[in-house]
Structures are given as structure tokens and as C-alpha cells.
C-alpha positions as CSV (number, residue, x, y, z in Angstrom):
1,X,43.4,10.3,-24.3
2,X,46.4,9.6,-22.1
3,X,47.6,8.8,-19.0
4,X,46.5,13.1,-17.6
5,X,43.4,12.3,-18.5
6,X,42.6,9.0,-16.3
7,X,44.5,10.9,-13.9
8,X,42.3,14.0,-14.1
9,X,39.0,11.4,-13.7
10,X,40.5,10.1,-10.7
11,X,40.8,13.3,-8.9
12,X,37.1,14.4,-10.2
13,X,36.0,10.9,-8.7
14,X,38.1,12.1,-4.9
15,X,37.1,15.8,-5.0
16,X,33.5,15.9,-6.7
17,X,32.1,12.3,-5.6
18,X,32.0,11.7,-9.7
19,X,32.2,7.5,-10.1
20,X,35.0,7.2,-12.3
21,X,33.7,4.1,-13.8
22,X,30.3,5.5,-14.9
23,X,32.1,8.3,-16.7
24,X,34.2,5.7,-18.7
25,X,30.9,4.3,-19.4
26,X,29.4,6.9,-20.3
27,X,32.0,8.0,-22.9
28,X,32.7,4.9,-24.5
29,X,28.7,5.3,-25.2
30,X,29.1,8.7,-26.6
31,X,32.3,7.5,-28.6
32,X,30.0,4.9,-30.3
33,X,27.8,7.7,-31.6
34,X,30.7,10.3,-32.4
35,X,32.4,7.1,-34.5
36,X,28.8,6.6,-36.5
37,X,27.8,10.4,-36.9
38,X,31.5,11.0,-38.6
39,X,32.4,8.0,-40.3
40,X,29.2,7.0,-41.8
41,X,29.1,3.8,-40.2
42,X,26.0,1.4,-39.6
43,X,27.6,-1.6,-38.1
44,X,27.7,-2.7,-34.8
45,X,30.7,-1.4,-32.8
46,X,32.4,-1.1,-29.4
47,X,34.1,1.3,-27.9
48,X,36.7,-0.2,-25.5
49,X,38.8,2.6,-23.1
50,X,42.2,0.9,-21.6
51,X,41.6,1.5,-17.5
52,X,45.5,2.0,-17.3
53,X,46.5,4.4,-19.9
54,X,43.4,5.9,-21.7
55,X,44.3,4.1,-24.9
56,X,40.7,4.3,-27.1
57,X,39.7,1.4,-29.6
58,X,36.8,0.6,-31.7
59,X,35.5,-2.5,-32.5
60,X,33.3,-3.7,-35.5
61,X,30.6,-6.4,-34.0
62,X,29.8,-9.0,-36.9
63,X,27.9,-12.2,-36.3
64,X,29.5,-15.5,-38.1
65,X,26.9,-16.4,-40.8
66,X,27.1,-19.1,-43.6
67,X,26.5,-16.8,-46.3
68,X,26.6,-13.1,-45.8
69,X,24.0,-11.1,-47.0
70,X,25.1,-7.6,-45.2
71,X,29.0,-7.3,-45.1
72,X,28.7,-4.6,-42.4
73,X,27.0,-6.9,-39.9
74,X,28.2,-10.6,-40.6
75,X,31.3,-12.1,-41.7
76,X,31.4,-15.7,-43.4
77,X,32.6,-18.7,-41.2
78,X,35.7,-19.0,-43.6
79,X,36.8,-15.2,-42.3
80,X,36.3,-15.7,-39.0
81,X,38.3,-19.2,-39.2
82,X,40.8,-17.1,-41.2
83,X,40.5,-14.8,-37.3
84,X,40.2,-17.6,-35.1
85,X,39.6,-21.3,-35.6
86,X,37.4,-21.3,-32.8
87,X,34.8,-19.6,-34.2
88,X,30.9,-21.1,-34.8
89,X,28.1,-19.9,-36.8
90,X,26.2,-17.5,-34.5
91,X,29.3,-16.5,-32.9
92,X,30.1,-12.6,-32.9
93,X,33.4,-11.7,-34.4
94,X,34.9,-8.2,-33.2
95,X,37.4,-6.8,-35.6
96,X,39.3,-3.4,-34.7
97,X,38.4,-0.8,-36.9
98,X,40.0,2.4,-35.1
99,X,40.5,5.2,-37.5
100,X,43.8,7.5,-37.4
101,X,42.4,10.3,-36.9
102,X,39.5,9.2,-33.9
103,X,42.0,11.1,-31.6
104,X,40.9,14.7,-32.0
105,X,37.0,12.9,-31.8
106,X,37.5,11.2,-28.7
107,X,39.4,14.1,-26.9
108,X,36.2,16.6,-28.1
109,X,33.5,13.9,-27.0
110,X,35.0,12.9,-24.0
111,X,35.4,16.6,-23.0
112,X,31.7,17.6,-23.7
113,X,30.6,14.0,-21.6
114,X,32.9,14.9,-18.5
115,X,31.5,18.6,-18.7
116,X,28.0,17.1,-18.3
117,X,28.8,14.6,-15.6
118,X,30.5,17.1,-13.6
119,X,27.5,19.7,-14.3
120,X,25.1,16.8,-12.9
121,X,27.0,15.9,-10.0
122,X,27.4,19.6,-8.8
123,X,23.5,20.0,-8.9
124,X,23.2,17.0,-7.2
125,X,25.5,17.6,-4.3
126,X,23.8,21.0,-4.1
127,X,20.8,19.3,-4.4
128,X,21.5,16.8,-1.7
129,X,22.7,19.8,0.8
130,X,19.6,21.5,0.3
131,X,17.1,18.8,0.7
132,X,17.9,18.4,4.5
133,X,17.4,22.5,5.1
134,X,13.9,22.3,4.3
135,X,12.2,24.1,6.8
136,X,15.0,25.4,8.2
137,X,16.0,29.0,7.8
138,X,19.3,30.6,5.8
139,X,20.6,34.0,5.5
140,X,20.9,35.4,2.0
141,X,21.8,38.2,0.0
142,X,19.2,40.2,-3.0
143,X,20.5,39.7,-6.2
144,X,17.4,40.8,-8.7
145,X,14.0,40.8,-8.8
146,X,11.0,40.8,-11.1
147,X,7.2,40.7,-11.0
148,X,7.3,37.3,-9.4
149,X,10.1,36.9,-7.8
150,X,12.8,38.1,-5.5
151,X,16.1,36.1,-6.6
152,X,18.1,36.0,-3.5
153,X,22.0,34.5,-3.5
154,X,22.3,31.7,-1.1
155,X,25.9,30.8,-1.5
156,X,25.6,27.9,-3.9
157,X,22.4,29.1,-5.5
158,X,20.3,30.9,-6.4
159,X,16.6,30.9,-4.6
160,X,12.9,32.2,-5.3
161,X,11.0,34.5,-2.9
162,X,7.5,34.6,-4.3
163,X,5.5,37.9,-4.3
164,X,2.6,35.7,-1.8
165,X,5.6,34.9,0.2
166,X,7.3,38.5,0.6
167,X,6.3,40.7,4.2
168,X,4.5,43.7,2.8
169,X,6.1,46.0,5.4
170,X,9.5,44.8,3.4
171,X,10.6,46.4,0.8
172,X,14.3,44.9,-0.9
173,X,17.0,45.9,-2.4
174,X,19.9,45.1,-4.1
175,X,22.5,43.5,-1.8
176,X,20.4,43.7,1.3
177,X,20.8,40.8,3.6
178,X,18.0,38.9,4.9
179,X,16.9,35.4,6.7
180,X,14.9,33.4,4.8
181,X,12.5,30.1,5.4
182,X,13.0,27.4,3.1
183,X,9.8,25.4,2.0
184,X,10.5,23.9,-1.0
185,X,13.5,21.8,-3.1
186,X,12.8,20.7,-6.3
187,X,15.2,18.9,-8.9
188,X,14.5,20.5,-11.9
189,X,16.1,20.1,-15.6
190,X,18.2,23.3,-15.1
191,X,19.3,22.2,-11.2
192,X,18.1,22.3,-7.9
193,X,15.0,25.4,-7.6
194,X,14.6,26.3,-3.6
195,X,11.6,28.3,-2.6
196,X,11.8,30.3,0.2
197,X,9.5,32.2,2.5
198,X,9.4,35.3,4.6
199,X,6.0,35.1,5.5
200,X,5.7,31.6,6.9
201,X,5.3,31.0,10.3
202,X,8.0,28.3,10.6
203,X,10.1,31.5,10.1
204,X,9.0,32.9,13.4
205,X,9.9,29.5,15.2
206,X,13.3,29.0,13.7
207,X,14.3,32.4,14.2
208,X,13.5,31.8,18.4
209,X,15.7,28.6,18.2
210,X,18.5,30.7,17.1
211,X,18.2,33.4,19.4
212,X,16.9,31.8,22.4
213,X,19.5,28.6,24.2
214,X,16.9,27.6,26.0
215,X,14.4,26.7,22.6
216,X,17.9,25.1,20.9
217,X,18.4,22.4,23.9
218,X,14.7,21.8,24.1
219,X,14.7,23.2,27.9
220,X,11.8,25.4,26.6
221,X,9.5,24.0,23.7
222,X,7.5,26.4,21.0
223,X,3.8,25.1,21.0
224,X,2.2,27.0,18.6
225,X,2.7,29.7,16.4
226,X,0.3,31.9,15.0
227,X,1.4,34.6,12.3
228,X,-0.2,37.7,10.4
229,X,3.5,38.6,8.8
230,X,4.8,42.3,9.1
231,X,2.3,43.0,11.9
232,X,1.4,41.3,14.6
233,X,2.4,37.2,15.5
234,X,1.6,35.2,18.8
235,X,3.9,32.1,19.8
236,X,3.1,29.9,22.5
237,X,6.1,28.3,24.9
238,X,6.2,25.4,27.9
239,X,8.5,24.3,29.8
240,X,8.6,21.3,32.1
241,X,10.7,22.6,34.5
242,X,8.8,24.6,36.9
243,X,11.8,26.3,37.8
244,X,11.9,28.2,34.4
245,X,10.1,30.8,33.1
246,X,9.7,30.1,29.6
247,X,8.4,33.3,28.3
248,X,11.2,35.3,30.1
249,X,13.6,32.8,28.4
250,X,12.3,34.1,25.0
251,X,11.9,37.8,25.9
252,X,15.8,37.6,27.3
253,X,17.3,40.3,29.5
254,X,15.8,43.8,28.9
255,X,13.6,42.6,26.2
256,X,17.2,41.7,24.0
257,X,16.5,38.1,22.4
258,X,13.0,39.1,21.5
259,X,13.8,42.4,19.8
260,X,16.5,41.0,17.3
261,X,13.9,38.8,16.1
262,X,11.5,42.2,15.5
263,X,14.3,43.8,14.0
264,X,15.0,41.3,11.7
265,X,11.0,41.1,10.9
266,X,11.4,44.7,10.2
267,X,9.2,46.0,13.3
268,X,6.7,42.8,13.5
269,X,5.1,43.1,16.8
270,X,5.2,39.5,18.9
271,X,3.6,38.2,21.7
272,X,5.2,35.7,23.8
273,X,2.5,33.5,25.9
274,X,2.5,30.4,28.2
275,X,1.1,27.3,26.8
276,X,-1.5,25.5,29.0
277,X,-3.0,22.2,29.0
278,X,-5.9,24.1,30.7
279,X,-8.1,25.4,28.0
280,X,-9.4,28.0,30.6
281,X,-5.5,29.6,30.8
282,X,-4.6,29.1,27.6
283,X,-7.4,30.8,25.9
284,X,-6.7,33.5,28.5
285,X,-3.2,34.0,27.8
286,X,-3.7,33.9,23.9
287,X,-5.9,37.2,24.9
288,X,-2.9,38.7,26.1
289,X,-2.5,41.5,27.0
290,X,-5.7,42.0,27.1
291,X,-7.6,41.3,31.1
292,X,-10.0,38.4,30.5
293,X,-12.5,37.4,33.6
294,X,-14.4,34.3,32.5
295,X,-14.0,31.9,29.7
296,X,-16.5,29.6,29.3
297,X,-15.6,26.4,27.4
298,X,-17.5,24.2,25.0
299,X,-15.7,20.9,24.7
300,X,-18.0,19.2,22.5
301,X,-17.5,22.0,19.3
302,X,-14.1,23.4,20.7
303,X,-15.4,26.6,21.1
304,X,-14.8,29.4,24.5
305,X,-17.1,32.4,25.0
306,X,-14.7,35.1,26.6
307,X,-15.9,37.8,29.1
308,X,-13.6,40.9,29.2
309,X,-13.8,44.3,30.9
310,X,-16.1,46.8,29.2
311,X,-12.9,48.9,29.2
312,X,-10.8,46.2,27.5
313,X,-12.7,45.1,24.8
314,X,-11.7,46.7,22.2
315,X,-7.8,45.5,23.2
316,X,-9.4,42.1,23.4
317,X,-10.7,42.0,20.1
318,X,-7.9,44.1,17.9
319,X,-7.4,46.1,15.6
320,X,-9.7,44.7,12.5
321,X,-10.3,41.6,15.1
322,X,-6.8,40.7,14.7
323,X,-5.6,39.7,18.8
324,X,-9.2,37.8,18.6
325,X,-8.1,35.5,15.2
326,X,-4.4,35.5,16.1
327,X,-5.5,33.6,19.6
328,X,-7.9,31.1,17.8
329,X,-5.3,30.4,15.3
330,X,-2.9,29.9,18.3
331,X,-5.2,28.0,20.5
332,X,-7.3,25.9,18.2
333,X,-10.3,26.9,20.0
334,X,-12.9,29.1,18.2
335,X,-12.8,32.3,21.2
336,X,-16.4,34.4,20.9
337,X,-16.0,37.9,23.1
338,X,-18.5,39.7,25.0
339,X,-17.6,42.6,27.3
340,X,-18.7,42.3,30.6
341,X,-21.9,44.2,31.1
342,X,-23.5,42.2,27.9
343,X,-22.8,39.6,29.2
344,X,-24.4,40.6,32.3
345,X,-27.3,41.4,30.6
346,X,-27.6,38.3,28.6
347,X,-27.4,36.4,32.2
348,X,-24.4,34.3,31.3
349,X,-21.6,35.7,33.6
350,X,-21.2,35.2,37.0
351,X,-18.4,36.6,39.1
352,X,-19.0,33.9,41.9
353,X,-18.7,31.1,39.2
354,X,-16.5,32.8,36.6
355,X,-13.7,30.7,35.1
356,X,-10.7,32.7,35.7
357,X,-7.8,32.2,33.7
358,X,-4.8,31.6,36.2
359,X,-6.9,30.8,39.3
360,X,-7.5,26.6,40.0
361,X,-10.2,24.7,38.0
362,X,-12.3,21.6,37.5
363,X,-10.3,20.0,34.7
364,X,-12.3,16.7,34.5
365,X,-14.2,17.8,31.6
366,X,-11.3,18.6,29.9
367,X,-9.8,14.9,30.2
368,X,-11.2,13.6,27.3
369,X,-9.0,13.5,24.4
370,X,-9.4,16.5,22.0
371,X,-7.7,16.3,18.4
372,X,-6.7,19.2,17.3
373,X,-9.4,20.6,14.4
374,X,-7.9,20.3,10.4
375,X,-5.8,23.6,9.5
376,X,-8.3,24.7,6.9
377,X,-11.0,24.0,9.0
378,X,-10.1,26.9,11.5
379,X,-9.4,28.9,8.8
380,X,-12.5,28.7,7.3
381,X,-14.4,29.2,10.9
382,X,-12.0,32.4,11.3
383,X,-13.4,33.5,8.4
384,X,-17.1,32.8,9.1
385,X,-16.5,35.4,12.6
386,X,-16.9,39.1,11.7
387,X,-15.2,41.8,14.0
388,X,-15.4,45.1,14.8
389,X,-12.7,47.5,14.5
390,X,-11.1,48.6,18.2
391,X,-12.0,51.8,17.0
392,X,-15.8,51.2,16.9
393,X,-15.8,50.0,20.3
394,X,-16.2,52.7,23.2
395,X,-12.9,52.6,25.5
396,X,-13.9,53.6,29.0
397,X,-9.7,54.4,30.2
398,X,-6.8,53.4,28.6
399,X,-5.9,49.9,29.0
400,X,-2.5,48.5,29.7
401,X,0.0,46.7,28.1
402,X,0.9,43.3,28.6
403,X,5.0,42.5,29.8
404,X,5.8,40.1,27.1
405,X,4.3,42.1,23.7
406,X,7.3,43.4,22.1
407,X,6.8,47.0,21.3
């Protein structure tokens, strides 16, 4: 090695972060290993590498002994008198036993150890820039795919869409360009592996904080999102500022930041609702659009019975119960519907002391504080309700749509 070749360390150390030190290290190490492997050696050695010009010597290590037994290992204290005087017994002598031709070895190991380090330190850097997008989004192009995953180009590498994780209104193809949601990084023996996500509802929220100024600066705040990918989702906003209407913030002029957001989710219907401390409102707005005249709340199991229209019940409830379980996923709250004449019937709606969403209410009973129930716990009560399907419900008129449902 020569004087190009510290060089060449130096600029690795300014341009890839690569400790110039550590690789000297680590190929005086390897050195010691090439120099046993080729010259059938046992003994101890060093491996010494000259800071200023790359000059490469080797070292036998032999302990000063009174009588040698292994000439490889110890040297008698006459030799190493014969060396330096000051030498004791116990002392370790080092003797330079460079061969001529270590030159074409050292160049060849060196190579193969700088190759690795550089390989290392690239998947860490791209390891390191990756680790701060987790769930965060990033646009990406389709490279390949197989029966498990979607490999998609990110720039600096390559990531994983998971069949569970793809939108089964998508279908991809080679080169198509797409926004992503990134849920995992992983350090893995062959580099960094990033899992990504179309599916996730984090994709929903990050995609509205790109789109929508007011999200970005925290002037309007995303409360909750609930998602049933490629068909329908529901996103609850606030803001604190009476003077702003957050859901018209997120819809944008004629309907424009909200419909990039359904184009890019390839037709995914979205309703955009107000958030409300008010259980009564909030359970109402989840409903949207359909009408809803009395919710009843049950603090105690977090539940609401919901009185709609006869004519809206089947908008209430969804398709397959879908606007039902996307508004208890939104809300928390577990959301049981009647239409207004069973209810009537069953003696438990009043229109004198119906809790109308939107109009002023008694909030003392909802003072108390209320933690919100465990993920899989709603999920498994969602589960538990059964629905009917909008079509087995009798429609009375038409009903109409809410403002803020993207079409």
C-alpha cells in the first residue's frame, strides 16, 4: 500500500462517514490472518500499518523464556539480549518477519476489507435515513412482484408491499408510481428491509397533512381515522379556532384537496367529519351523512343507541353495516341503530327529550374521564354486532347525501 491508498481512506472517511482508523484496524486484523493462511505460520504476530505512508510490516510476537521449548513462540534470554539488553524473562520480544512478496497479499486483503466496510456503512447510512420515516409516507416506483410481495424502488432501496397490505381495488404494474406508508425498518444481514403499507390508516392521515396547510401547521388536527381500504374511510378533524372550518379546510375549494387524496387511493370514498368532545355530536357526525334524531348514551359500557329516520336507515347502517362499524371504529363508542318507528314502539324515543346531535346538551354526565377502550377490544365488539345489508332494509324516499362525502 502507498501513499493513494491512505489518501483514498481519507476521502471514504469525508464522503461516506467511514472511520478511517477502524478500517486500519480492521485490516491489520485481516492481514494477520492472510500472513497465517499463506505462509503457514503459527506464531504470534502483528500487523503494524505506517499512518503516514501505508508502509505494511509484520511482526513475530515471542515471549523471553529460559529455555525454549517452542521456537515459534519464545526466544531464549541470550537472543533477546543479543536484540536488546533490556530484555527480562517474561518480556515479549517482536522480531520483523515481513515476507517479499506480502505486497500483492496485503493489496488483495485490504481491498476485499475496505469493500466490506464501505458495503456496511452504506446500509447503515440507508439504514439510519430510513429509521426516522417510519410512519411517514414516500412515493415509489413498481419494480417486480411475486406471490408475496410487491417490490417497489424507493430511491436507495428497495421495499416490500405485502399481499395483506396491498388495496384490493389496486392492481400494479411495472413502473407505476405510487405513495406508500412505511411501518416497518429492520437491519437485516443483507441491509436495511422497509415494509410498507397501502392499506394502513396512517396512510390516510399523512396523505391529508400533505395536501391540506392547515393539517401541516397544526391549525386543524386529525382526531381519528377509521379505514376499510379501497372503499370507504371516515377521518375526524378539530380545530380550536372557532373561526375555521376544519372540515372545509380538508375538503378545499370545489372539493380539490380531498379528491387528490381519492385519486391517489384509486376511487376510496372519504368522509370528512367534525370531532366533538360531546359524545351526542360526535356519534352523530360519524353517522354522516346519514340524518340521526336521538342518541342515547351509556357512559358506563361506552355504548350509544342511535334513532334515525325510518327512511334513512338503511344509509345509516351501510352497505354490509359498513357506515355503522366505520363510525364505532372512529368514535370509540359501540353505536346500536334503531329506525324511528321501532323505536317508537319499543317506548324508548321521545321527540320532546331526544338528544339531538348539534342542538345544546347536559354534558355533566359526560365529565368524568373516559379512556379510550383497547384497539382489539373494539374490534372484537365490532365483530360481535351483525348488520343487515342496506338492501334488506325498506327505503321509504331517497335519502341525501352528506356535503363532505367525497363522491
Amino acid at each position: 500500500m502507498n501513499n493513494d491508498f491512505m489518501d483514498a481512506l481519507t476521502s471514504l472517511e469525508t464522503d461516506k462517514g467511514i472511520d478511517k482508523e477502524l478500517v486500519l484496524e480492521a485490516i491489520e486484523s485481516a492481514l494477520i490472518s492472510a500472513y497465517k493462511r499463506n505462509f503457514n505460520q503459527a506464531h504470534n504476530v502483528r500487523v503494524d500499518i505506517n499512518r503516514d505512508n501505508g508502509l505494511i510490516r509484520v511482526f513475530a510476537q515471542k515471549q523471553v523464556v529460559e529455555e525454549v521449548f517452542d521456537p515459534r513462540m519464545e526466544i531464549s534470554l541470550e537472543a533477546a539480549h543479543e536484540i536488546s539488553p533490556a530484555y527480562s524473562l517474561d518480556d515479549v520480544v517482536e522480531i520483523e518477519v515481513t515476507p517479499k512478496d506480502f505486497g500483492r497479499i496485503a493489496a488483495q486483503t485490504a481491498k476485499q476489507v475496505v469493500t466490506q466496510r464501505v458495503r456496511e456503512a452504506e446500509r447503515g447510512i440507508i439504514y439510519a435515513d430510513f429509521i426516522d420515516r417510519e410512519e411517514d409516507i414516500m412515493t415509489g416506483i413498481v419494480q417486480r412482484q411475486d406471490h408475496r410481495f410487491i417490490y417497489v424502488d424507493l430511491g436507495k432501496v428497495e421495499a416490500l408491499l405485502p399481499q395483506s397490505e396491498q388495496m384490493p381495488s389496486e392492481t400494479y404494474k411495472h413502473n407505476d408510481r405510487l405513495k406508500a406508508y412505511i411501518t416497518k425498518v429492520e437491519k437485516t444481514t443483507k441491509g436495511p428491509q422497509i415494509m410498507i403499507s397501502r392499506t394502513h390508516p396512517g396512510l390516510l392521515k399523512r396523505l391529508f397533512e400533505l395536501e391540506v396547510p392547515e393539517i401541516y401547521d397544526g391549525t386543524v388536527e386529525i382526531r381519528s381515522v377509521a379505514r376499510e381500504a379501497g372503499d370507504r374511510s371516515k377521518i375526524s378533524v378539530h380545530a380550536e379556532d372557532p373561526e375555521i372550518d376544519p372540515v372545509g379546510s380538508c375538503v378545499g375549494p370545489k372539493g380539490q384537496r380531498v379528491q387528490t387524496i381519492v385519486d391517489e387511493l384509486k376511487g376510496e370514498k372519504i368522509d370528512i367529519v367534525h370531532y366533538s368532545e360531546d359524545p351526542i355530536d360526535y356519534v352523530g357526525n360519524a353517522l354522516s351523512p346519514s340524518k340521526v334524531l336521538d342518541v342515547q348514551v351509556d357512559v358506563a359500557e361506552r355504548s350509544t343507541l342511535v334513532v334515525v329516520p325510518d327512511y334513512q336507515l338503511s344509509l345509516a347502517i351501510g352497505k354490509r353495516g359498513q357506515n355503522a362499524r366505520l363510525a364505532a371504529k372512529l368514535t370509540g363508542w359501540k353505536i346500536d341503530i334503531k329506525s324511528q318507528s321501532e323505536a317508537e314502539e319499543l317506548g324508548i324515543y321521545d321527540p320532546e327529550t331526544a338528544n339531538v346531535p348539534g342542538e345544546p346538551h347536559d354534558l355533566e354526565m359526560f365529565t368524568e374521564e373516559l379512556e379510550s377502550p383497547d384497539a382489539e377490544e373494539v374490534e372484537e365488539d365490532l365483530e360481535e354486532d351483525t348488520w343487515p345489508d342496506d338492501e334488506e332494509v325498506e327505503m321509504d324516499e331517497e335519502p341525501t347525501d352528506s356535503s363532505n362525502e367525497t363522491p
